[in-house]
N, C-alpha and C positions, 0 to 999 in steps of 0.2 A: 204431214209427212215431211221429214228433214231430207233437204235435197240433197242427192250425192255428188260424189266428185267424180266423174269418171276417168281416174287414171289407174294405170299397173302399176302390179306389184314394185317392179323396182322404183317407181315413183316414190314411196312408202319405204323404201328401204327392206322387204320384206324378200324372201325367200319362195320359191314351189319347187319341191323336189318329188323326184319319183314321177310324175303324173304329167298326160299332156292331154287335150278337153275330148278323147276320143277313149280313153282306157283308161280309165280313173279305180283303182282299187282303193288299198289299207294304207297307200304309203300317201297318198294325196294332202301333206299336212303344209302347214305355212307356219311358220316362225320369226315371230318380231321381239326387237328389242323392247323391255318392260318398258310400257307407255300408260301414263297416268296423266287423266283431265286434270287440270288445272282447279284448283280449290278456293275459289272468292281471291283472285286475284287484286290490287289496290287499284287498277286501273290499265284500261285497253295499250296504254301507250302509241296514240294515234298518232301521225303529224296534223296538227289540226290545219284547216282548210276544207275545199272541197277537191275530189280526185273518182276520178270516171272508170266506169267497168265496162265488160260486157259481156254480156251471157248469148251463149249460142242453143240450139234448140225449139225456139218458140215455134209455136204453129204456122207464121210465116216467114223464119227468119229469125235473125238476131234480135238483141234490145240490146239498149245501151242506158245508162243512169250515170248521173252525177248525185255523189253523194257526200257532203257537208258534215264535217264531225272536231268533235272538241278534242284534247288528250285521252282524255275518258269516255265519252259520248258519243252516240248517233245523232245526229242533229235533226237532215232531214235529206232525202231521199226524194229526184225529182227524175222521171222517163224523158232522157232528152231524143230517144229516136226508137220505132219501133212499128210492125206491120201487120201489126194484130187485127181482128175484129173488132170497131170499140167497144159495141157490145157487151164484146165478153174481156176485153183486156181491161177497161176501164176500172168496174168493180173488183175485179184480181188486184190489179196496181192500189187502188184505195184502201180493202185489205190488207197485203201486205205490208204496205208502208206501215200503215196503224200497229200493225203487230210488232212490227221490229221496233218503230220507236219508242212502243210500249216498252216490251220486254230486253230491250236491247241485245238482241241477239238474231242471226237468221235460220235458227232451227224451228220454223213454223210452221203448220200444215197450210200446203197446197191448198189454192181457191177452190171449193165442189166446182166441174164442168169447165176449168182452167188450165189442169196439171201441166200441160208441154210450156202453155206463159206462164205460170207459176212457178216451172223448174227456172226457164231461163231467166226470168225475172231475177229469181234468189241467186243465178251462179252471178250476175250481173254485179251485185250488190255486195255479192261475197267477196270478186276480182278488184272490187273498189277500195273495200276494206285491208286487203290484204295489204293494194296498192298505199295506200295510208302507213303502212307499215302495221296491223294488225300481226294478232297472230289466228291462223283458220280455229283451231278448238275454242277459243275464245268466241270468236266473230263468231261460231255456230252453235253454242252452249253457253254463252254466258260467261261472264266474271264470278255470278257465284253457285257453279255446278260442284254439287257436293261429288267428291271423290267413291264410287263405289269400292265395296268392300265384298270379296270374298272369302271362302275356304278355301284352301291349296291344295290343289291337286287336279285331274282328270275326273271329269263326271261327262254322264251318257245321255244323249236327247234323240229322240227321234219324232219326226212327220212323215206325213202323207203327202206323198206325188202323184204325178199322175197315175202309176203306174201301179202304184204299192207304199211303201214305207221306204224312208229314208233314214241311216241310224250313223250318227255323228258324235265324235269322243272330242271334247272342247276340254283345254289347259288350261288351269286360273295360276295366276299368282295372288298376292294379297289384295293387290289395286286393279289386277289389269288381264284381261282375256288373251293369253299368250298364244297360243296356238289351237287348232280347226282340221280332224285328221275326220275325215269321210270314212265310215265301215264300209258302209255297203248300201245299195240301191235300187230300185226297179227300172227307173224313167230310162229313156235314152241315151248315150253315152254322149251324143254330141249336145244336147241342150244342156245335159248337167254341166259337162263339162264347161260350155262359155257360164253356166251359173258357178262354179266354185273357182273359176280362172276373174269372175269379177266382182264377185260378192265378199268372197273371203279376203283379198288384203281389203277391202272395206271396212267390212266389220272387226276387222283388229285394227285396222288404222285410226278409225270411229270411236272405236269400245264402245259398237252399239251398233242393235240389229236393226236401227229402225235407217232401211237403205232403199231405192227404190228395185223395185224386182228386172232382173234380167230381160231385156224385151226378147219377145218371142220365146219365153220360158218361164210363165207365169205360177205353173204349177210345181214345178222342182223347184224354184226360185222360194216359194210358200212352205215345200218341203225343209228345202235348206235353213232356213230361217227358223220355223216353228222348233228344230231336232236345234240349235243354238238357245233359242229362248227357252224349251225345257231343259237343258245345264246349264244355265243361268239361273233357273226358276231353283236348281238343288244347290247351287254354287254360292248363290248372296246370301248374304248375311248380314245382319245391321252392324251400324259403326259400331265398334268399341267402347265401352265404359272409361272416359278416363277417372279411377277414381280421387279423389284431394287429396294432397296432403294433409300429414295430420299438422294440428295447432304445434309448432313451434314452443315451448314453455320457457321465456328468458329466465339465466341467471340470477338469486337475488343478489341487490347491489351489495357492494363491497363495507357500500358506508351505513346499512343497514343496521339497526338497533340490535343486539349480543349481549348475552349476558357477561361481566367483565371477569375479565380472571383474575382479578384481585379481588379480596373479600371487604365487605365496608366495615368502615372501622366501627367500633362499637361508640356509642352516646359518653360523652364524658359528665355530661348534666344530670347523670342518675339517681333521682330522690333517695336518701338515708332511706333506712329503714326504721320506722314508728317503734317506741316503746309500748305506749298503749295499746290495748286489747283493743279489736275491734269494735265497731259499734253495732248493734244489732236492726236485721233492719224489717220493719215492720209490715208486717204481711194483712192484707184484707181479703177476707172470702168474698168472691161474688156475690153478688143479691141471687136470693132465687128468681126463677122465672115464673109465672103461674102458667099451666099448661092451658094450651090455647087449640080448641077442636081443629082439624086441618081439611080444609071441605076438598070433597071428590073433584079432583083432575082428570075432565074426560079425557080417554085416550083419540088422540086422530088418528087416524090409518092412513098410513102413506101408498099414495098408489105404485102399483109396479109397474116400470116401465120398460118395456121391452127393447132389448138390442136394435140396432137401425143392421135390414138386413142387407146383405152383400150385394154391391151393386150388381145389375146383371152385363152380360157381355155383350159385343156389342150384334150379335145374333142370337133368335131363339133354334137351338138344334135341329137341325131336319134338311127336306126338299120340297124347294122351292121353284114354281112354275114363273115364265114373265114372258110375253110376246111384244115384239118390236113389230111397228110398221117401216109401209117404205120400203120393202127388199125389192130389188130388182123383179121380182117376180110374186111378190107379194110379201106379208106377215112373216116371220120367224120365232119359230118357241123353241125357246131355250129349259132346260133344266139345272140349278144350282142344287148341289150338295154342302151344308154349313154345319160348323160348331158352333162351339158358342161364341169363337174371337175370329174364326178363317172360314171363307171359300173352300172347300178341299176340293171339291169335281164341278168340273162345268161339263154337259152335253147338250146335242141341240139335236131337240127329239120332233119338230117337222120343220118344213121350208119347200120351196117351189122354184129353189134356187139354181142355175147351172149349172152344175158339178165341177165343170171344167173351170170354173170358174169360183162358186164356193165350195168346194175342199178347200182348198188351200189355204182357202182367205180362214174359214174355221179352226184351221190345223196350225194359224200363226197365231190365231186372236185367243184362242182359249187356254192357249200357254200363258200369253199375256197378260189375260184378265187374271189366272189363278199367282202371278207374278208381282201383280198389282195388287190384287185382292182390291181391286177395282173395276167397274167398265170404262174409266177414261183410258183408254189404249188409243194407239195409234189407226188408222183406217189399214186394209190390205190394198197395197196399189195395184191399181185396177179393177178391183172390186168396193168401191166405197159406198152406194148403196145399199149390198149387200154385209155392208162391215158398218154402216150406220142403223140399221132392223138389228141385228146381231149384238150392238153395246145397247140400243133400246132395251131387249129384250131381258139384256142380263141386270139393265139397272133399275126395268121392272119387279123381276126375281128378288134383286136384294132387297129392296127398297121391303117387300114383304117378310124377309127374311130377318130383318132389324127392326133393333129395337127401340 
């Protein structure tokens, strides 16, 4: 899970008009200047050396790191103070580090049974980076995060809350998720309300739902999100075709062969013309041939050979069953619906799951997966065993459903 940042809207530069976190109607929208991620950038622009952060949040406290980096690079990443369980902090710390300097970047998922040092771990690492002179979308997505592509315009998403359905009209522009206008809702007005006063300049400051949920509002919080990633799921679109230019055809040269416009002169060496008749000129007939029997040419017959047929896609038609283990309360079965190239429906037809608990985590993950046309999705925070049965299950399904 990508850790967040927790700051307000005006941090962001963003806007909330009309709405305050107790009476939230139609007009609840947020509006940001077009913000596009960064596309394979040539390099972080770090100050190289080492330069120390610190993340606040841990389970007991702060951490602190000092982190080592090139112009371009992470180098390496070392906990110089921190009051964790070693237990549980040590293999956190070990993963992390491994991932970021893998991947060079710190949008990784939280350690399973870590998250509060796993958050402040990453804000540690983040405030390091920045301090280097980073820039944060970089430091949190990479140098080479492809630039997402939409269709323009307003399209409609809704989830499930606690309470009921939650239906959300999300603005695209070409690159970038512009604005987040809330219809209408069931949940309470005060948990929605701290969910759309801190999720939403998130998610447009982000361009991207993968944020961690609202504490103390896990289920609107799953709402909000799930009603974003179904108008994203109608909104993207793959990049653009650029098609080539065509082949350029150069001029031919100037000094190029022409026929001349002057005519050639005629031969002045012209042989006279003969008095004498010509001479005759003597003709022989072929020899005959003697005719010669021509023996039978068996015919071979060529076999036929049939078209090679069209390759198949990458599912065979239908619905498709898959059970995960592991859920917090046990197994989960999932049901897929496929064509022959897409996912079209995910439902999860049992579980033992707590409601309060998986809804929401369902109501984010199956927009996801169908978004993906994947199970690699994100976990639902706070529910990651029940979000780990759950991608099990579906990549059981596919796995039968492909070909």
């Amino acid at each position: 899970m990508k850790k967040k940042l927790l700051l307000g809207a005006a941090a962001f530069g963003l806007f909330l008009t009309g709405c305050n976190a107790y009476h939230i109607e139609n007009n609840s929208i947020w509006t940001a200047p077009p913000l596009v991620l960064p596309a394979g950038g040539d390099s972080f622009g770090f100050t190289p050396g080492t330069h120390s952060g610190v993340g606040t949040g841990g389970f007991y406290g702060n951490i602190e790191v000092d982190v080592t980096v090139s112009e371009d690079a992470i180098l390496d990443i070392v906990v110089t103070y921190n009051n964790e369980t070693p237990m549980f902090a040590e293999p956190a710390f070990a993963r992390l580090t491994a991932d970021i300097l893998a991947g060079q970047f710190t949008g990784v998922d939280s350690f399973t049974g870590s998250t509060m040092t796993s958050n402040a771990f990453l804000e540690a690492v983040e405030n390091a980076l920045v301090a280097a002179g980073g820039d944060l979308s970089l430091i949190r997505f990479g140098i080479n995060e492809t630039v997402r592509h939409f269709t323009p315009g307003t399209f409609r998403g809704t989830g499930v809350g606690f309470y009921g359905e939650m239906v959300v009209d999300v603005t695209f522009s070409a690159n970038a998720i512009d604005s987040i206008n809330v219809v209408s809702f069931k949940d309470t007005p005060s948990f929605v309300g701290g969910v759309i006063n801190n999720l939403g300049p998130l998610v447009i400051a982000l361009q991207s739902t993968d944020v961690d949920a609202h504490a103390g509002a896990t289920a609107s919080s799953g709402a909000f999100l799930a009603s974003i990633n179904a108008a994203i799921a109608q909104a993207e679109i793959e990049a653009p075709t650029i098609m080539p230019l065509p082949d350029v055809i150069e001029p031919e040269s100037e000094e190029s062969e022409s026929e001349s416009d002057e005519p050639e002169p005629e031969s002045e060496e012209l042989e006279p013309e003969s008095d004498e008749p010509p001479t005759p000129v003597a003709t022989t007939a072929a020899p005959a041939v003697a005719d010669t029997p021509v023996a039978d040419t068996p015919v071979v017959e060529t076999p036929v050979v049939e078209a090679p047929a069209e390759p198949a896609g990458r599912f065979t038609p239908g619905t498709f069953s898959g059970t995960g283990a592991g859920g917090f309360g046990g197994p989960i079965t999932v049901s897929i619906t496929v064509d022959a190239n897409n996912i079209t429906a995910v439902s999860v037809t049992s579980h033992s799951e707590t409601p309060a608990f998986a809804d929401p985590a369902f109501a984010q993950l199956i927009p996801a997966v169908l978004s993906a046309q994947s199970s690699n999705v994100s976990a639902f925070s706070g529910a990651t065993e029940t979000s780990n049965a759950f991608r099990a299950a579906v990549n059981s399904a596919i796995n039968q459903a492909s070909n």
